[in-house]
C-alpha positions in Angstrom: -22.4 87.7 35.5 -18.8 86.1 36.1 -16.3 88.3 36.5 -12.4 86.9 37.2 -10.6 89.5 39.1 -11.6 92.8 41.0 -13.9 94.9 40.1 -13.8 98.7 40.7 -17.2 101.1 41.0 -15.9 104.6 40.5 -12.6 103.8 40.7 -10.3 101.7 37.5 -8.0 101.0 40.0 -9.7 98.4 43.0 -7.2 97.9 45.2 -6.2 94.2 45.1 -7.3 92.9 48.3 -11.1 94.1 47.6 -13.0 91.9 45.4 -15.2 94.9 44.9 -14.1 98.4 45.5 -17.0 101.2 46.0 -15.1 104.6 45.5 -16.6 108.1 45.3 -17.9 111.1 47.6 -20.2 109.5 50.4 -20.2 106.0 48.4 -22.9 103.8 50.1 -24.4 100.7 49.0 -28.0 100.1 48.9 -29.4 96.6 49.8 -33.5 97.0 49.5 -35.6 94.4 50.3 -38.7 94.9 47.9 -41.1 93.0 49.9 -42.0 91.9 53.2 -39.3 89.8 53.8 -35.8 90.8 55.3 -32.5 91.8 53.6 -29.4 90.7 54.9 -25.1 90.8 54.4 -24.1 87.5 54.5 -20.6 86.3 55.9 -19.9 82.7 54.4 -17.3 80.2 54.3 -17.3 77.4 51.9 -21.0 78.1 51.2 -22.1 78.1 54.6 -23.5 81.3 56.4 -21.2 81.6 59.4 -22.6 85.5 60.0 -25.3 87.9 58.6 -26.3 91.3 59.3 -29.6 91.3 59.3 -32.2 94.7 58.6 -35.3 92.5 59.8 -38.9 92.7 58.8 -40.8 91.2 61.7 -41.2 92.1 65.1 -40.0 94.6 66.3 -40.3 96.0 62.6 -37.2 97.6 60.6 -34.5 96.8 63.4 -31.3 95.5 62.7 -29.2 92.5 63.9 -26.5 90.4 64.0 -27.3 86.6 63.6 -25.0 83.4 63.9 -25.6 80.8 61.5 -23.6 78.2 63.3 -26.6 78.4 65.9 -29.2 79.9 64.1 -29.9 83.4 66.5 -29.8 86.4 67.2 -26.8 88.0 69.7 -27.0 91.4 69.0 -29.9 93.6 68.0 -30.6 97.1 67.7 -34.1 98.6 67.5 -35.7 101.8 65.6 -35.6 104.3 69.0 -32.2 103.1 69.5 -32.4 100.2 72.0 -29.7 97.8 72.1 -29.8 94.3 73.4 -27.2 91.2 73.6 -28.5 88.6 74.0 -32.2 89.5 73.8 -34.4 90.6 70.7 -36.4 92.8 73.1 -34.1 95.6 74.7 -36.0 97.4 77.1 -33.3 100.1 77.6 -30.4 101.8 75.7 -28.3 99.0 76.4 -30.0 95.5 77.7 -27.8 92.2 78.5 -29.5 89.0 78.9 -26.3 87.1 80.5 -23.1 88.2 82.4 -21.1 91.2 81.9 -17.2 91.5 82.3 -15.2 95.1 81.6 -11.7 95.8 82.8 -11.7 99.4 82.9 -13.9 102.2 84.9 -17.5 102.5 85.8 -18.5 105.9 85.3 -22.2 107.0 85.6 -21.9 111.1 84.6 -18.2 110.4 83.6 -17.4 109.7 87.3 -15.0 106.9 88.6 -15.4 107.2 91.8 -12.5 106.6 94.8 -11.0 103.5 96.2 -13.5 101.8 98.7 -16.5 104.1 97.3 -19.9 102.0 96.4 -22.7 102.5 93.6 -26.3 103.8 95.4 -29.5 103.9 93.5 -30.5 108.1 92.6 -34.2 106.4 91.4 -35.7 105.6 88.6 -34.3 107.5 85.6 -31.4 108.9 87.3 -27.7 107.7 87.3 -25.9 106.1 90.7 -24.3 108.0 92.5 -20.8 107.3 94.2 -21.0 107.1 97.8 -18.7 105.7 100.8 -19.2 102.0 101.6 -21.8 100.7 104.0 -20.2 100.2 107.3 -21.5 100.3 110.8 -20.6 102.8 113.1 -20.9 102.7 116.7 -20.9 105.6 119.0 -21.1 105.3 122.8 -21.1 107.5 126.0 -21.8 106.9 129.9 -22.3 109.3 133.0 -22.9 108.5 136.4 -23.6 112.4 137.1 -27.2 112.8 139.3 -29.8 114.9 137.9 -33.1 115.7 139.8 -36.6 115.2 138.3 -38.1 117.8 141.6 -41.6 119.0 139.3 -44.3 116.9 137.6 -44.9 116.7 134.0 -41.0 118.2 133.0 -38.5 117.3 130.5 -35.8 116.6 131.9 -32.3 115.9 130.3 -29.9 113.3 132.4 -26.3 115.3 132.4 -24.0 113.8 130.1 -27.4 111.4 128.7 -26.1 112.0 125.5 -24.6 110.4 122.4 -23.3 112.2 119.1 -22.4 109.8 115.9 -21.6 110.9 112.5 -22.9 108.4 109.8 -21.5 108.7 106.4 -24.6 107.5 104.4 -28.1 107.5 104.4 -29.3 104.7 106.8 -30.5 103.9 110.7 -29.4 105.2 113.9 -30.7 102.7 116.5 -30.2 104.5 120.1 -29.9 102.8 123.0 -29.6 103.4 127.1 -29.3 101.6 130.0 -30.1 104.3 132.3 -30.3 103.7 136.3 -32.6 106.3 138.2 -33.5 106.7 142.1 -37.2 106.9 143.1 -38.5 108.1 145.8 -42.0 106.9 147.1 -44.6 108.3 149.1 -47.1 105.8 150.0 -50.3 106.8 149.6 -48.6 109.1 146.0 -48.7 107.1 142.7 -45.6 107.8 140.8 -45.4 107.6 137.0 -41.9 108.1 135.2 -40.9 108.2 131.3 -37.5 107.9 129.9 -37.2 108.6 126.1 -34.6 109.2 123.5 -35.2 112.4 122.1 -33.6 114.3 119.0 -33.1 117.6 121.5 -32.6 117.7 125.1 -36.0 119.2 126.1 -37.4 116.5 123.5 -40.3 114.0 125.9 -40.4 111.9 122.4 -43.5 109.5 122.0 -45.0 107.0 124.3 -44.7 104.1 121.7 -41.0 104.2 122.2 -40.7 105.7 125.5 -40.6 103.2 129.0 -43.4 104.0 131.2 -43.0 102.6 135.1 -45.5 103.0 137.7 -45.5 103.0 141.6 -48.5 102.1 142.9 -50.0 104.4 145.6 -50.7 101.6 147.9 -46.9 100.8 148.0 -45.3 101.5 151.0 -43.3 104.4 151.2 -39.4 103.6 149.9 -37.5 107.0 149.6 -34.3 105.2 147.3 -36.3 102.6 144.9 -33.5 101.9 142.6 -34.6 100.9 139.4 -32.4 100.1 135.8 -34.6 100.5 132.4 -33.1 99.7 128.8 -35.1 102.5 126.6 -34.2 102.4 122.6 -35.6 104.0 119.4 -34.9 104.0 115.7 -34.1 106.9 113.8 -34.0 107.4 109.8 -31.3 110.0 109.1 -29.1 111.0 105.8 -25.7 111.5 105.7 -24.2 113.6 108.9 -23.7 114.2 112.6 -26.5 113.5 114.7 -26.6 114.1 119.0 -29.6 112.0 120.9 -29.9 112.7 124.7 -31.8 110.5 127.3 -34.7 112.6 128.9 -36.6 112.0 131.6 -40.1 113.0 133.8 -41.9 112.3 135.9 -45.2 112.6 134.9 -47.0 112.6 138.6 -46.1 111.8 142.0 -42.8 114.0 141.9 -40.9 114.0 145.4 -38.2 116.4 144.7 -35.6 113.5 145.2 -36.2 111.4 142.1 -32.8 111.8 139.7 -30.9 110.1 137.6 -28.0 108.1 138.7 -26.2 106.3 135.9 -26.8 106.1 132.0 -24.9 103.9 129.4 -26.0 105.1 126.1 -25.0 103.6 122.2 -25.7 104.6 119.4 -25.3 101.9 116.0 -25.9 103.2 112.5 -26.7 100.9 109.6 
């Protein structure tokens, strides 16, 4: 059939810039492949496909694409369940991009933009990012040259002013560390045992694995102001929040009633 002008399908009036003018109440146009092939709209110029929009056959079956001509692929796709991809024929998601991505406007996972200086942070699998402030270290520090007395065996004590208090804005690590100076007093004949931890209260012995343990041996001879520096530190996984770690000491035998703290440094660095 060769028709010179436009033609008009439910309409005697095609408007002059259509070639074909579908008119009606929900008009639609029905391209059916009767086979096992695919059906396509074809974009030409000068008898050469430049573009087609594909309904494709093959695998995955029944999704629908757009395909260049001028290189002979694929660059958009969309697939029955609703996955698109660019750049890839097998979207694995609602929206998969095999190359870069550039957008000028907003990110906004649950319509959210977030604040100046805020960063994405993984919620899981399944679950949008959330908004949260940017990873920064933060460094709290405190010092006391105050004297507390270790006088009974086996005791918590807490060094006055051996403590630290940092407030971290994200989830991350607290690393806590002192340099704490204590006086010992030896009894020959006496072994003395002392343990300095970080603890999470101030009555708080902690664990051995991160604790310092220092022995006097019995056949020392007696020195009644053995003074001794030890660098104790422990990790801590926290969330977001204000957190207080104290230095704690005992002395787990030997106790002379003069052993004490003398001096602490403590710092605590979250990451």
């Amino acid at each position: 059939m060769i028709v010179s002008g436009n033609i008009g399908i439910g309409t005697p009036n095609p408007q002059s810039n259509y070639q074909l003018h579908v008119a009606g109440n929900n008009p639609a146009i029905n391209i059916e492949e009767l086979g096992t092939s695919n059906s396509a709209l074809v974009f030409s110029r000068i008898g050469i496909g430049k573009w087609y929009i594909l309904e494709n056959y093959g695998s995955p079956v029944d999704n629908i694409s757009f395909y260049d001509g001028s290189t002979a692929s694929k660059v958009f796709q969309i697939n029955q369940g609703g996955n698109v991809g660019i750049g890839t024929t097998n979207p694995t998601q609602r929206l998969d991009v095999n190359g870069n991505v550039k957008f000028s406007g907003a990110l906004m996972p649950n319509n959210l933009p977030g604040t100046a200086g805020q960063v994405l942070t993984s919620a899981g699998a399944g679950a949008p990012p959330t908004w949260n402030a940017a990873a920064t270290n933060v460094v709290a520090t405190s010092e006391s040259g105050a004297n507390t007395f270790m006088t009974a065996n086996n005791v918590v004590y807490n060094y006055s002013g051996g403590q630290v208090t940092i407030t971290v804005p994200r989830s991350g690590t607290i690393v806590v560390q002192a340099n704490a100076n204590v006086v010992l007093d030896h009894v020959n004949g006496i072994l003395k045992t002392l343990v300095l931890n970080i603890g999470t209260t101030n009555t708080d012995g902690g664990d051995y694995p991160n604790a310092i343990l220092y022995d006097i041996p019995a056949a020392f001879p007696t020195f009644p102001t053995a003074l001794q520096t030890f660098t104790v530190r422990k990790a801590f996984t926290v969330t977001a929040g204000t957190y207080t770690y104290y230095l704690n000491g005992l002395i787990y035998q030997g106790a002379s009633g003069n052993d004490n703290f003398n001096y602490s440094a403590m710092e605590a660095i979250f990451y």
